[in-house]
C-alpha positions, -999 to 999 in steps of 0.1 A, spaced: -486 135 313 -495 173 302 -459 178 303 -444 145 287 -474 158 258 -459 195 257 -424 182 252 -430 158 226 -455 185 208 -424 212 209 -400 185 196 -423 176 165 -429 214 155 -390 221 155 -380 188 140 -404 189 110 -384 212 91 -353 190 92 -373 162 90 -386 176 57 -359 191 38 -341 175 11 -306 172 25 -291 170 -10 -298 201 -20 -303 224 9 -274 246 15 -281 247 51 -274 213 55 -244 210 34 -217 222 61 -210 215 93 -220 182 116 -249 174 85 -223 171 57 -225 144 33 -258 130 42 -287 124 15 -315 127 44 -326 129 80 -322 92 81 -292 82 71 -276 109 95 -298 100 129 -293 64 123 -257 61 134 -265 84 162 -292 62 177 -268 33 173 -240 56 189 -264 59 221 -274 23 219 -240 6 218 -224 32 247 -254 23 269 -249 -12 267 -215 -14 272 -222 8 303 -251 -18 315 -230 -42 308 -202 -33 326 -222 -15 355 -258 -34 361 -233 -65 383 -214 -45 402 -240 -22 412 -266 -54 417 -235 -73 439 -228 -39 458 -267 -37 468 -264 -74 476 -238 -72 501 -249 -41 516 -285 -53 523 -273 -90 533 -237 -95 540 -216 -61 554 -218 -51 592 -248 -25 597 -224 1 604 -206 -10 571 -235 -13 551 -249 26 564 -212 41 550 -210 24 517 -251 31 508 -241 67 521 -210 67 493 -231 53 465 -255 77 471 -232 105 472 -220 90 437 -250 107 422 -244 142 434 -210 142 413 -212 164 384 -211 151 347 -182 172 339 -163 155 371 -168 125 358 -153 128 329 -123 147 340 -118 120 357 -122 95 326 -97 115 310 -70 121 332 -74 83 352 -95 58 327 -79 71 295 -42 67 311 -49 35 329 -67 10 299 -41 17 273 -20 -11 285 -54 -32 290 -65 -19 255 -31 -33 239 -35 -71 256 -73 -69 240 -64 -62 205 -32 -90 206 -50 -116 223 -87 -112 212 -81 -89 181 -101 -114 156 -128 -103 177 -148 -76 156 -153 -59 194 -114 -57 198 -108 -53 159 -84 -25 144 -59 -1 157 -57 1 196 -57 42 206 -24 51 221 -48 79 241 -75 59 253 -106 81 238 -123 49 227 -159 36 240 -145 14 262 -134 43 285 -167 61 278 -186 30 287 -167 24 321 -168 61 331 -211 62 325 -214 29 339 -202 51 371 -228 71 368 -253 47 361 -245 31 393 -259 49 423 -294 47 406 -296 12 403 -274 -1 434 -299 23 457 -334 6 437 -318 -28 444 -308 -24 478 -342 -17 487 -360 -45 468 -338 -67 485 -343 -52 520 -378 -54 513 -381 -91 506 -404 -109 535 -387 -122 565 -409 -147 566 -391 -164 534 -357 -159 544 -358 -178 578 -382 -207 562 -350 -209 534 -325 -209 561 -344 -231 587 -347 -259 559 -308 -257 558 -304 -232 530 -266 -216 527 -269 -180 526 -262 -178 492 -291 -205 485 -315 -182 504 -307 -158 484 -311 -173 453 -342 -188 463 -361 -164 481 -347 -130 477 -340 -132 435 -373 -144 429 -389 -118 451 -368 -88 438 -368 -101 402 -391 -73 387 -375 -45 411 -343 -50 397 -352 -52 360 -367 -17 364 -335 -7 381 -315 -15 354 -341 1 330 -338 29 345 -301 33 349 -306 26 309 -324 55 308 -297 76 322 -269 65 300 -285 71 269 -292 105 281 -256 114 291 -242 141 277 -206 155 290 -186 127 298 -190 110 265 -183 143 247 -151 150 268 -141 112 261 -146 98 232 -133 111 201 -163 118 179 -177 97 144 -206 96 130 -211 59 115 -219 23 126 -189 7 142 -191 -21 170 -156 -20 180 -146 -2 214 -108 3 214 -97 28 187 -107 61 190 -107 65 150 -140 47 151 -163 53 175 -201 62 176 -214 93 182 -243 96 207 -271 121 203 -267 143 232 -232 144 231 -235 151 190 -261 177 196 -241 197 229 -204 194 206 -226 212 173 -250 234 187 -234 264 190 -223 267 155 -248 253 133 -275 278 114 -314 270 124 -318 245 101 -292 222 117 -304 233 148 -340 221 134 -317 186 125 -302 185 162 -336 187 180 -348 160 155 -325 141 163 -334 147 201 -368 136 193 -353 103 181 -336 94 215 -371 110 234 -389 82 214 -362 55 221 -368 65 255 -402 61 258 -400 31 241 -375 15 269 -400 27 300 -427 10 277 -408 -21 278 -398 -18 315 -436 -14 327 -444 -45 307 -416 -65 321 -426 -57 356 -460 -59 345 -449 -100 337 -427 -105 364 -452 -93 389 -478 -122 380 -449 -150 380 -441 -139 418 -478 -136 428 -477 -179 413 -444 -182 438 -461 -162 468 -493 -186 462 -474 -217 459 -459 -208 494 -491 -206 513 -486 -163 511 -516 -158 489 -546 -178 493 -556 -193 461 -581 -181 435 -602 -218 434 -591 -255 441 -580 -265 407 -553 -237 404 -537 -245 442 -535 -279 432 -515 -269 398 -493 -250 416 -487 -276 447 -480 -299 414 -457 -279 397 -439 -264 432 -403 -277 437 -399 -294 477 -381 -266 493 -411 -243 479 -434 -272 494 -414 -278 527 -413 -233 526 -449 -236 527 -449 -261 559 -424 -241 578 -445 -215 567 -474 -226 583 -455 -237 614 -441 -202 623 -478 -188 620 -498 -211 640 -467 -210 664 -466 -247 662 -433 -269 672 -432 -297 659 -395 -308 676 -414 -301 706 -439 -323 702 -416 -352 682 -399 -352 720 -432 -353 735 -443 -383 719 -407 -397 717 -393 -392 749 -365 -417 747 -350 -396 718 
């Protein structure tokens, strides 16, 4: 906390000269990457939504493939399968940014032009897929697929052991009840991971909107508010690839207007871990109500177990009897023979 303190203190000293400047007038801020804007403002506020929009479109494309790679690893592949593909990801994360987008440029770039084309002729009156398709791929659409690369060994690895950490107890009562593998899942492992996996997703949030090199070395830089993702006359400039392409060669006042613009994405950032905690926060209490309603939390007082037995669905009802049979070590086939020995 003394640290997250220091840093933010540091950012507001160096920012509040930028932050304070008239932008119209000052000479320092008339060339360069600060050019043309009246204030602090109106030049961060394309940035932010520069970061935003490549972020998303790297959740987007990344948060189901990483969520379905975790799911088969911790449910479906061989155990010798599963150890080499969790040993992969995880190696994923000890690739360099600059490797990454290398390889956006020489592979991604190359290979979407062709998908780029089909998008803007079929689904051009889309405002995503609007405009001029880029005959050399540095659009956001490449950008987006290479980070959502990155993002994924953070959250595949998170979600892998959520799900591996779900109770055994609930996946044999699902699958003793008659539940397809798929409907255990859905039933007993989702519900129980729910909160795990929205903070893995947060989190691999996080690390997009911090990445630097690979949308630098991609994406052909603008600074303005555009939503489309296949021209590369158009695209939004994020704040730490903005600030590592300028820094070099601007003066300390556009320096001061970089690192303001650094504080921006440290608030946006705070913000989004704000958000997370309160998410997980919520999500927590709605699976304590589940665990309770399958007889795995005993219940605070009469009146609320009978509220939940009310509301439960059956297979959460006939969980909790199962439930209650694999505890007490009861069989109740055993004893339907017993008192039915014709059958």
């Amino acid at each position: 906390m003394v640290i997250l303190a220091g840093v933010a203190l540091f950012l507001i000293i160096k920012a509040a000269p930028a932050i304070g400047a008239n932008w119209s007038t000052s000479q320092d801020l008339s060339g360069g990457t600060t050019h043309g804007f009246s204030s602090f403002w109106s030049y961060v506020g394309p940035l932010l939504w520069g970061t935003l929009w490549s972020s998303l479109i790297a959740l987007v494309l990344g948060a189901p493939v990483a969520i379905g790679i975790a799911l088969f690893i911790s449910h479906y592949a061989p155990r010798r399968l599963a150890g080499i593909l969790g040993y992969l990801v995880d190696l994923l994360a000890a690739v360099p940014s600059v490797v990454f987008g290398l390889w956006g440029i020489f592979v991604i770039r190359p290979f979407i032009i062709p998908f780029q084309d089909w998008l803007n002729q079929y689904l051009g009156w889309i405002p995503l897929f609007s405009g001029q398709a880029s005959r050399t791929g540095s659009t956001m659409l490449a950008g987006g697929i290479v980070v959502a690369v990155m993002i994924l060994p953070i959250i595949t690895s998170i979600s892998r052991e959520i799900f591996l950490q779900t109770p055994r107890l609930h996946e044999e009562a699902a699958l003793a009840l008659g539940s397809t593998k798929w409907e255990m899942i859905r039933l007993a492992v989702f519900p129980y991971a729910r909160s795990g996996v929205v903070s893995a997703v947060l989190l691999g949030l996080g690390r997009a909107m911090g990445e630097t090199m690979a949308i630098a070395m991609i994406v052909s830089p603008m600074i303005g508010f555009s939503v489309r993702i296949i021209t590369d006359t158009q695209n939004s400039q994020t704040i730490a690839a903005n600030a590592a392409l300028n820094f070099p060669e601007s003066n300390p006042l556009q320096r001061d207007a970089l690192i303001a613009t650094g504080l921006a994405l440290f608030v946006i950032s705070f913000g989004v871990n704000f958000v997370a905690r309160w998410i997980i926060a919520r999500t927590g209490g709605l699976s304590k109500r589940k665990l309770k309603a399958v007889g795995q939390l005993p219940p605070t007082d009469p009146t609320s177990a009978l509220t939940d037995d009310a509301t439960a669905s059956p297979l959460h009802v006939r969980s909790e009897i199962a439930a209650e049979d694999l505890e007490t070590g009861d069989d109740r086939s055993e004893l339907s023979l017993e008192e039915n020995p014709d059958r």
